[in-house]
KEMARTI-907907 format. One record per residue (C-alpha): residue in one letter; chain; x, y, z. Coordinates in steps of 0.001 Angstrom, whole numbers, plus 500000, padded with zeros to 6 digits. Layout:
// KEMARTI-907907
@residuo: A&cadena: A&c1: X&c2: Y&c3: Z
...
***
This chain:
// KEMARTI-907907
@residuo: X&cadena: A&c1: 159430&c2: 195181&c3: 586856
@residuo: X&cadena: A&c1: 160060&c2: 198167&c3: 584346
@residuo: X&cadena: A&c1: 157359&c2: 198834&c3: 582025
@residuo: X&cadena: A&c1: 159606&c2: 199490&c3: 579193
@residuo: X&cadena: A&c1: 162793&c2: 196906&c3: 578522
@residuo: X&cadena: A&c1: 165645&c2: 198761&c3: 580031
@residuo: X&cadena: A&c1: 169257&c2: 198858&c3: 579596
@residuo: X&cadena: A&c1: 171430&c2: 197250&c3: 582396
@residuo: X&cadena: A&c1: 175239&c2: 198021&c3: 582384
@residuo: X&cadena: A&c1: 177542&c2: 196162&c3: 584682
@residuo: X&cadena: A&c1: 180770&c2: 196640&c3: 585751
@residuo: X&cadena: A&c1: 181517&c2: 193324&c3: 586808
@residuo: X&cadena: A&c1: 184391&c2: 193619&c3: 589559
@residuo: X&cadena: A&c1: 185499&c2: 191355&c3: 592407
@residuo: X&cadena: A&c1: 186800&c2: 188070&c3: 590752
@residuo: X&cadena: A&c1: 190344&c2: 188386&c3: 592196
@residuo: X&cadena: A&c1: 189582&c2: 189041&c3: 595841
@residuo: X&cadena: A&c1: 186632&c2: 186403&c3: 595758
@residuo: X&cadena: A&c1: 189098&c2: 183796&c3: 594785
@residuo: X&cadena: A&c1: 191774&c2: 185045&c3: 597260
@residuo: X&cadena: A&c1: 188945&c2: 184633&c3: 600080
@residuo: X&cadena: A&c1: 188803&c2: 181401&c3: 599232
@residuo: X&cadena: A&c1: 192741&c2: 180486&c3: 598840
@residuo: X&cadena: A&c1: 191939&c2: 179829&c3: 595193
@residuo: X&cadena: A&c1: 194063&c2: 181963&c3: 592385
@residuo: X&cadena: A&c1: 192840&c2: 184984&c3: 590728
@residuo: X&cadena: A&c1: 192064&c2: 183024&c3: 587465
@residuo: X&cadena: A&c1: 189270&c2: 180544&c3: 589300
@residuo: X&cadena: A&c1: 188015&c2: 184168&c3: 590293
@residuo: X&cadena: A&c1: 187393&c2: 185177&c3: 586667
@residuo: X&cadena: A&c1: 186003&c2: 181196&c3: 585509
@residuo: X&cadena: A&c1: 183677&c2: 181978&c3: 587828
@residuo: X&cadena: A&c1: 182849&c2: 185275&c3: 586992
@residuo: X&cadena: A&c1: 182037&c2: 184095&c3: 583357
@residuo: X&cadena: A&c1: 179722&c2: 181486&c3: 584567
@residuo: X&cadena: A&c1: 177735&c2: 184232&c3: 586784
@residuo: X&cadena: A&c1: 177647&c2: 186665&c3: 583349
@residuo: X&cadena: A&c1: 176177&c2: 183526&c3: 581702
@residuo: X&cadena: A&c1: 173346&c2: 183539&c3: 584543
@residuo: X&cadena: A&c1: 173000&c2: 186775&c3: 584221
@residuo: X&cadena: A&c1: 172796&c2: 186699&c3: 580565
@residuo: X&cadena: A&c1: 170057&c2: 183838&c3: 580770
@residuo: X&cadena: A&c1: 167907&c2: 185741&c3: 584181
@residuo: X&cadena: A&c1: 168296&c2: 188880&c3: 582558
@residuo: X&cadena: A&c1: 166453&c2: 187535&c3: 579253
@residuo: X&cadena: A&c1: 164040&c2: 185897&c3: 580896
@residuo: X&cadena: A&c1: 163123&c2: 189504&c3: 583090
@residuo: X&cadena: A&c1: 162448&c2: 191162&c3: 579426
@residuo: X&cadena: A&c1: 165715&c2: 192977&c3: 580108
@residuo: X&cadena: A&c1: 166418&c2: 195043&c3: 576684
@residuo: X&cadena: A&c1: 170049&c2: 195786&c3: 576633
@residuo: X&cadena: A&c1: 172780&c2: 194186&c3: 579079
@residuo: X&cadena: A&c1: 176245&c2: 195802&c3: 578626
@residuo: X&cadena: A&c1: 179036&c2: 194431&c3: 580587
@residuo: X&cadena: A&c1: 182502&c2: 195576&c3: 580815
@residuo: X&cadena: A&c1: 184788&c2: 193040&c3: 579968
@residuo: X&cadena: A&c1: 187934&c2: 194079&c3: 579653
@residuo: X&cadena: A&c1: 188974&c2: 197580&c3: 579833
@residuo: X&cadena: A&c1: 191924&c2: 199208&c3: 577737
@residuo: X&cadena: A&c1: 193761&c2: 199299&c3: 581126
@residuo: X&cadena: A&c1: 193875&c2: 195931&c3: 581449
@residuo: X&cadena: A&c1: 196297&c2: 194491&c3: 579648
@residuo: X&cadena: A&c1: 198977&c2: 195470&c3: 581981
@residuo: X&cadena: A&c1: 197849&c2: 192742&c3: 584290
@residuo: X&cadena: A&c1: 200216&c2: 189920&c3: 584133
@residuo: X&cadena: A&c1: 200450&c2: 187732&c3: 580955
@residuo: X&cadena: A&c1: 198824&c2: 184669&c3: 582722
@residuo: X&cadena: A&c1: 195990&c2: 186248&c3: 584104
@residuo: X&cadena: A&c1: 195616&c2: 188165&c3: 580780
@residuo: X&cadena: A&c1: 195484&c2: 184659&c3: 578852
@residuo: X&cadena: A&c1: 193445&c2: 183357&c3: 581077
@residuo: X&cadena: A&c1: 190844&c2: 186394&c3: 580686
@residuo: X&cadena: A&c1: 191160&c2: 185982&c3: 577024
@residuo: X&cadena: A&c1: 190372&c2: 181997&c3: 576473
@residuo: X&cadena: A&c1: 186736&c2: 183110&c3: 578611
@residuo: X&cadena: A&c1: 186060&c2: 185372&c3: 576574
@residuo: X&cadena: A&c1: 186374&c2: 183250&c3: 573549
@residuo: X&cadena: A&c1: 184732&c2: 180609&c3: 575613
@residuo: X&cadena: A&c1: 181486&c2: 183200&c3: 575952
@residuo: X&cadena: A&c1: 181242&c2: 184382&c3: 572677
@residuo: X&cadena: A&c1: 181133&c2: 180843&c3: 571605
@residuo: X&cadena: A&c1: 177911&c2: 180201&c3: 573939
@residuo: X&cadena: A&c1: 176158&c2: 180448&c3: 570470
@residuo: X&cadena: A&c1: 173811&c2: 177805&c3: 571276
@residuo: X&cadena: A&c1: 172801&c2: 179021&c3: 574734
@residuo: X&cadena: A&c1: 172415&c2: 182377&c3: 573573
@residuo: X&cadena: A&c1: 170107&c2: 181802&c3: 570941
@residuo: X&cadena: A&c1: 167968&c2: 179334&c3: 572638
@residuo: X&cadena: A&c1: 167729&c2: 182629&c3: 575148
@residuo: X&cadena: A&c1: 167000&c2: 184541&c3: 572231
@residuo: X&cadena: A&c1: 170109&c2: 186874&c3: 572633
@residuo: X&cadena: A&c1: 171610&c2: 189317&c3: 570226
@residuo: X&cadena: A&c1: 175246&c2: 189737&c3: 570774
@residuo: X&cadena: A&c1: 176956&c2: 193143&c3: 570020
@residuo: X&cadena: A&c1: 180663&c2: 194550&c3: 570999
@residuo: X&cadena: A&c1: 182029&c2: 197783&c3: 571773
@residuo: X&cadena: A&c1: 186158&c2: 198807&c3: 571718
@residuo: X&cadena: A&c1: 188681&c2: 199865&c3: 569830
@residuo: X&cadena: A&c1: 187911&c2: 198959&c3: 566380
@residuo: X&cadena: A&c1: 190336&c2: 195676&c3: 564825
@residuo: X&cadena: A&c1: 191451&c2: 197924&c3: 562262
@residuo: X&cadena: A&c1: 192778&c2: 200902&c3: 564064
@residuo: X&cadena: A&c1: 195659&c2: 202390&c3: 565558
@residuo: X&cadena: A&c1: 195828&c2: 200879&c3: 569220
@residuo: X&cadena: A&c1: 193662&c2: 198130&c3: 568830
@residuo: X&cadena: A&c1: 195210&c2: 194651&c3: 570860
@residuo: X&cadena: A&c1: 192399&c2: 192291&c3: 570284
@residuo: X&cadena: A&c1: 194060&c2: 189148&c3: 569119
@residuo: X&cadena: A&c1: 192380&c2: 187945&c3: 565926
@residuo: X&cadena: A&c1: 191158&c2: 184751&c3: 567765
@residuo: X&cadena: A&c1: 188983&c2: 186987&c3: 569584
@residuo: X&cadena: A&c1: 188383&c2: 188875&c3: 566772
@residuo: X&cadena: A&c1: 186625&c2: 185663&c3: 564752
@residuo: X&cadena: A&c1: 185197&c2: 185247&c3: 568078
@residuo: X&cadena: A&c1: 183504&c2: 188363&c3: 568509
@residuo: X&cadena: A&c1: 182493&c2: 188468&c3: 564782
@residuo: X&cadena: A&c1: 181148&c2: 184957&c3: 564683
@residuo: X&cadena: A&c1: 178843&c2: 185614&c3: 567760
@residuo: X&cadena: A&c1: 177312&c2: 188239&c3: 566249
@residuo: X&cadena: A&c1: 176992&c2: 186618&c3: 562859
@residuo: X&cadena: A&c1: 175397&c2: 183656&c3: 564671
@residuo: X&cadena: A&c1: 172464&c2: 185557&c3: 566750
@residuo: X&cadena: A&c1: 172333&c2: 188213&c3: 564671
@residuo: X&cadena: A&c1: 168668&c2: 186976&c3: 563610
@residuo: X&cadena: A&c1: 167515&c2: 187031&c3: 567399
@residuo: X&cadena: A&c1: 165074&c2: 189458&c3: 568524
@residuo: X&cadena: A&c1: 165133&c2: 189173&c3: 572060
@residuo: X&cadena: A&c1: 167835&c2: 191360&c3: 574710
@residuo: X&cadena: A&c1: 170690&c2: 192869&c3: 572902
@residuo: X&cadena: A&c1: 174416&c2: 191416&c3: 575259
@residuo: X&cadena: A&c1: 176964&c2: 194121&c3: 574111
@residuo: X&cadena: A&c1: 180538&c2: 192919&c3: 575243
@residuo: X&cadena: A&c1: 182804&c2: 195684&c3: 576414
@residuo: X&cadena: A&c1: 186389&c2: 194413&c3: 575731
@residuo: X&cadena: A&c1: 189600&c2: 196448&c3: 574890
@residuo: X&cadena: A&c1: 187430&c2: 199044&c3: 575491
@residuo: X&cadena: A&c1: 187601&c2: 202340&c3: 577568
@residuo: X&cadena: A&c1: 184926&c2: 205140&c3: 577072
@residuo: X&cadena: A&c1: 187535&c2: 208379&c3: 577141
@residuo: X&cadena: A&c1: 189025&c2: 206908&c3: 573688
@residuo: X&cadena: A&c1: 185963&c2: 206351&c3: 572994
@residuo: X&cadena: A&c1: 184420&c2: 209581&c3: 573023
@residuo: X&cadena: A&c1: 187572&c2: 211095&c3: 572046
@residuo: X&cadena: A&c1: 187881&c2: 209107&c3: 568846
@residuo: X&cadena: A&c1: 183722&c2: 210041&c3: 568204
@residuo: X&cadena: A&c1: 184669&c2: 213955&c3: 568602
@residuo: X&cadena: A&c1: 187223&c2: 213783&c3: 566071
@residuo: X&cadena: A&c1: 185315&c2: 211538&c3: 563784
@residuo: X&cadena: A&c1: 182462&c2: 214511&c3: 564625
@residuo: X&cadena: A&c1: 184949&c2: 217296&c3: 563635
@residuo: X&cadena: A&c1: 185907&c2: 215755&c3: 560524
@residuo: X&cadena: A&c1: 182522&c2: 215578&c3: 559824
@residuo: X&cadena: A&c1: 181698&c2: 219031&c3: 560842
@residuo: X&cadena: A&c1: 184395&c2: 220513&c3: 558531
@residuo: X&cadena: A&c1: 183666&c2: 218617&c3: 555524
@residuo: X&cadena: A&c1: 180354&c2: 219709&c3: 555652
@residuo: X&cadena: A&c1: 178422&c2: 222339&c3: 553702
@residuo: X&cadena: A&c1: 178357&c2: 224351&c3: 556631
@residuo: X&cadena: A&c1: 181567&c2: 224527&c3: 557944
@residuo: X&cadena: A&c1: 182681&c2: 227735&c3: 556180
@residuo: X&cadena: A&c1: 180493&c2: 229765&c3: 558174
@residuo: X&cadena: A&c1: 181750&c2: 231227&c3: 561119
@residuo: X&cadena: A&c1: 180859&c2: 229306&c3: 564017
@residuo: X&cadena: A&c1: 180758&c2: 225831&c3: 562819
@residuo: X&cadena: A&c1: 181080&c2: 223365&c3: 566200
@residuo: X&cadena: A&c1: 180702&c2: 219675&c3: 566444
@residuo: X&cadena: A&c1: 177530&c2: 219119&c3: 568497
@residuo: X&cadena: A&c1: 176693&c2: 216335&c3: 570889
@residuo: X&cadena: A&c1: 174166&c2: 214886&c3: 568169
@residuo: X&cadena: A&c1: 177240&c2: 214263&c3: 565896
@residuo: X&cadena: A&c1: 179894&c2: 212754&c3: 569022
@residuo: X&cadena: A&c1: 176640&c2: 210066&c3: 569239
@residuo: X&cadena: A&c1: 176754&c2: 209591&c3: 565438
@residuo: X&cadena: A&c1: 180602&c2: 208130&c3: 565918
@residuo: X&cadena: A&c1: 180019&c2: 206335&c3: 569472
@residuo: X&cadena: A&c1: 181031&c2: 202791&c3: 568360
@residuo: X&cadena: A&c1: 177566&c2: 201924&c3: 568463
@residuo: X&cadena: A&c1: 175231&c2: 204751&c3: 568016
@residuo: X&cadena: A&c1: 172857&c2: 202075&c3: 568485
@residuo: X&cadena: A&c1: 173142&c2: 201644&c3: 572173
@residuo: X&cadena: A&c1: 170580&c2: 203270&c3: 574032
@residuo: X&cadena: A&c1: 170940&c2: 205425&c3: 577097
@residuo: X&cadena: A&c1: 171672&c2: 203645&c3: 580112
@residuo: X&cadena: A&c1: 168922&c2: 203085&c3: 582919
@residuo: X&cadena: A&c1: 170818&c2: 201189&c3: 585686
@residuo: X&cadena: A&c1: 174915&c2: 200757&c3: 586436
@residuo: X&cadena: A&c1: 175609&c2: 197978&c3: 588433
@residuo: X&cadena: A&c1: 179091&c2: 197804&c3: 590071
@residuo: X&cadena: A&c1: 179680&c2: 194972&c3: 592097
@residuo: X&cadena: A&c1: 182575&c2: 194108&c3: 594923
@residuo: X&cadena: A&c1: 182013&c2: 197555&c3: 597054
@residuo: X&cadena: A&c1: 183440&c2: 199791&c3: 595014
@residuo: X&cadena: A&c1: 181666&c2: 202979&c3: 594272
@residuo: X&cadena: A&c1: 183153&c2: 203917&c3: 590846
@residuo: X&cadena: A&c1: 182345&c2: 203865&c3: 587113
@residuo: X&cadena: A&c1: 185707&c2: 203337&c3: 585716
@residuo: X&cadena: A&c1: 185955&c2: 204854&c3: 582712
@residuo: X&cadena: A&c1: 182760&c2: 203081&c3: 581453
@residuo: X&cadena: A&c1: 180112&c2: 204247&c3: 579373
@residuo: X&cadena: A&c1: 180310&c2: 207843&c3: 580531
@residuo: X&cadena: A&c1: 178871&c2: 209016&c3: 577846
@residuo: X&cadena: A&c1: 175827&c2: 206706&c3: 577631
@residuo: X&cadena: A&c1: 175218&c2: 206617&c3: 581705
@residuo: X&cadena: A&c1: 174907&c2: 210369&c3: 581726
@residuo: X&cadena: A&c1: 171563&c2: 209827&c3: 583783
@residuo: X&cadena: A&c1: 171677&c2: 206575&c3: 584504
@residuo: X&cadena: A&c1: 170466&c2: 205091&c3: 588412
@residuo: X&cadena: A&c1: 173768&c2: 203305&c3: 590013
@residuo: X&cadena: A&c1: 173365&c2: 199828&c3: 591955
@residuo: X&cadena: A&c1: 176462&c2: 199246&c3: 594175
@residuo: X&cadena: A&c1: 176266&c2: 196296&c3: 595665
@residuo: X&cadena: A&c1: 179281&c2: 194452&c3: 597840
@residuo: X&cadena: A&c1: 178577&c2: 191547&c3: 596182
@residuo: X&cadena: A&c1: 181739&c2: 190169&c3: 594504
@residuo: X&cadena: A&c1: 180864&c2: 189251&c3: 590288
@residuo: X&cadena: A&c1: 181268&c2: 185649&c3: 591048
@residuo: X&cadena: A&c1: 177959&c2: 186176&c3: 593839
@residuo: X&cadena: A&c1: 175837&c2: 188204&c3: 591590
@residuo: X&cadena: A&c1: 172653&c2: 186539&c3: 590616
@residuo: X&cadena: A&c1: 169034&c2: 187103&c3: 590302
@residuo: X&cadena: A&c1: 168398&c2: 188356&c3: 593690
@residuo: X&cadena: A&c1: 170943&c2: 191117&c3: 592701
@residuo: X&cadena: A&c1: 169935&c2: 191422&c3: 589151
@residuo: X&cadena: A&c1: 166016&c2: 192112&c3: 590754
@residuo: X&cadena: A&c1: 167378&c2: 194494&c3: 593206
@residuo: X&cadena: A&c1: 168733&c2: 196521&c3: 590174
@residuo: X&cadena: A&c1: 166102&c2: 196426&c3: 588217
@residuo: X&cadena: A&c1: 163631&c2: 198150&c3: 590931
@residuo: X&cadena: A&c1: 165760&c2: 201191&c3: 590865
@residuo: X&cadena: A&c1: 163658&c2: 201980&c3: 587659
@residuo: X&cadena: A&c1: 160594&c2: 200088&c3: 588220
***
């Protein structure tokens, strides 16, 4: 195991085609894929894991169809409302996206109360920190942070001088958590051997753990197998 807590960031692909191997529909392929984040969640903990950020739904997908979409939505309430689970683990929950009160933003205000609520509700834990990725996409994201940065920059006492540029120090001061610690391990499951558009700016030197593994089959063998990439 790491001496230090690390972060673990997971890109947690393959519910579709692990339902369609079993002649089930896509949406048993995401149920299931929330129960294996809440074993994650709960092995994860329990390994002194620091930070787990999972990508849970990406600014790209809410052109999927309507159905699926609803479906995808009602988990996600359903996890953020794991309050009693995740404080018994001692989890803090966090989010990252678009923010509610921007241009852009589609998170329906159930999930909204949702979100907020969670983190209300552990926000007195001291144990791993669960960020939830949802309507979230990490070009906007670090788009949005340089502009904030710029309009910082040129309100500042310095930026009548020639020469005034928006460093990288200020883009991580408007990340939408500044918080959130460098990545140490990316874990996409399901074969594929991409980041999609997650965390680029975070996983700048971050080990990757591809795994063909579908979500749904991703437990603590997998989680272990991870976590020795920076042991």
């Amino acid at each position: 195991m790491p001496a230090l807590a690390p972060h673990i960031a997971c890109i947690m692909d393959g519910n579709g085609r692990w339902a369609k191997r079993r002649g089930l529909p896509r949406t048993a392929g995401h149920t299931a894929g929330e129960e294996a984040l809440a074993t994650v969640v709960r092995e994860a903990a329990h390994r002194n894991v620091g930070w787990l950020t999972v990508f849970g739904f990406s600014t790209e997908n809410w052109v999927r169809p309507p159905s699926e979409v609803r479906h995808i939505l009602g988990l996600h309430r359903k996890l953020f409302g794991r309050i009693d689970e995740l404080n018994a683990n001692n989890v803090r929950v966090r989010w990252i996206g678009r923010p509610f009160d921007e241009p852009g933003s589609r998170t329906p205000a159930p999930i909204q109360k949702a979100i907020r609520d969670a983190i209300r509700d552990t926000s007195t834990n001291t144990g791993m920190v669960l960020t939830v990725a949802f309507d979230y996409g990490s070009r906007a994201e670090i788009a949005r942070a340089a502009r904030l940065a710029a309009l910082e920059t040129a309100s500042s006492a310095d930026a009548a001088s020639n020469g005034a540029h928006v460093s990288p120090a200020a883009i991580a001061r408007h990340l939408y958590d500044p918080n959130l610690p460098p990545v140490d391990v990316l874990v996409r499951t399901s074969g594929e051997t991409r980041i999609s558009n997650f965390l680029l700016w975070q996983a700048r030197h971050a080990r990757v753990y591809f795994t063909d593994a579908a979500w749904p089959d991703f437990g603590a063998d997998e989680l272990d197998a991870a976590l020795a990439l920076v042991s």
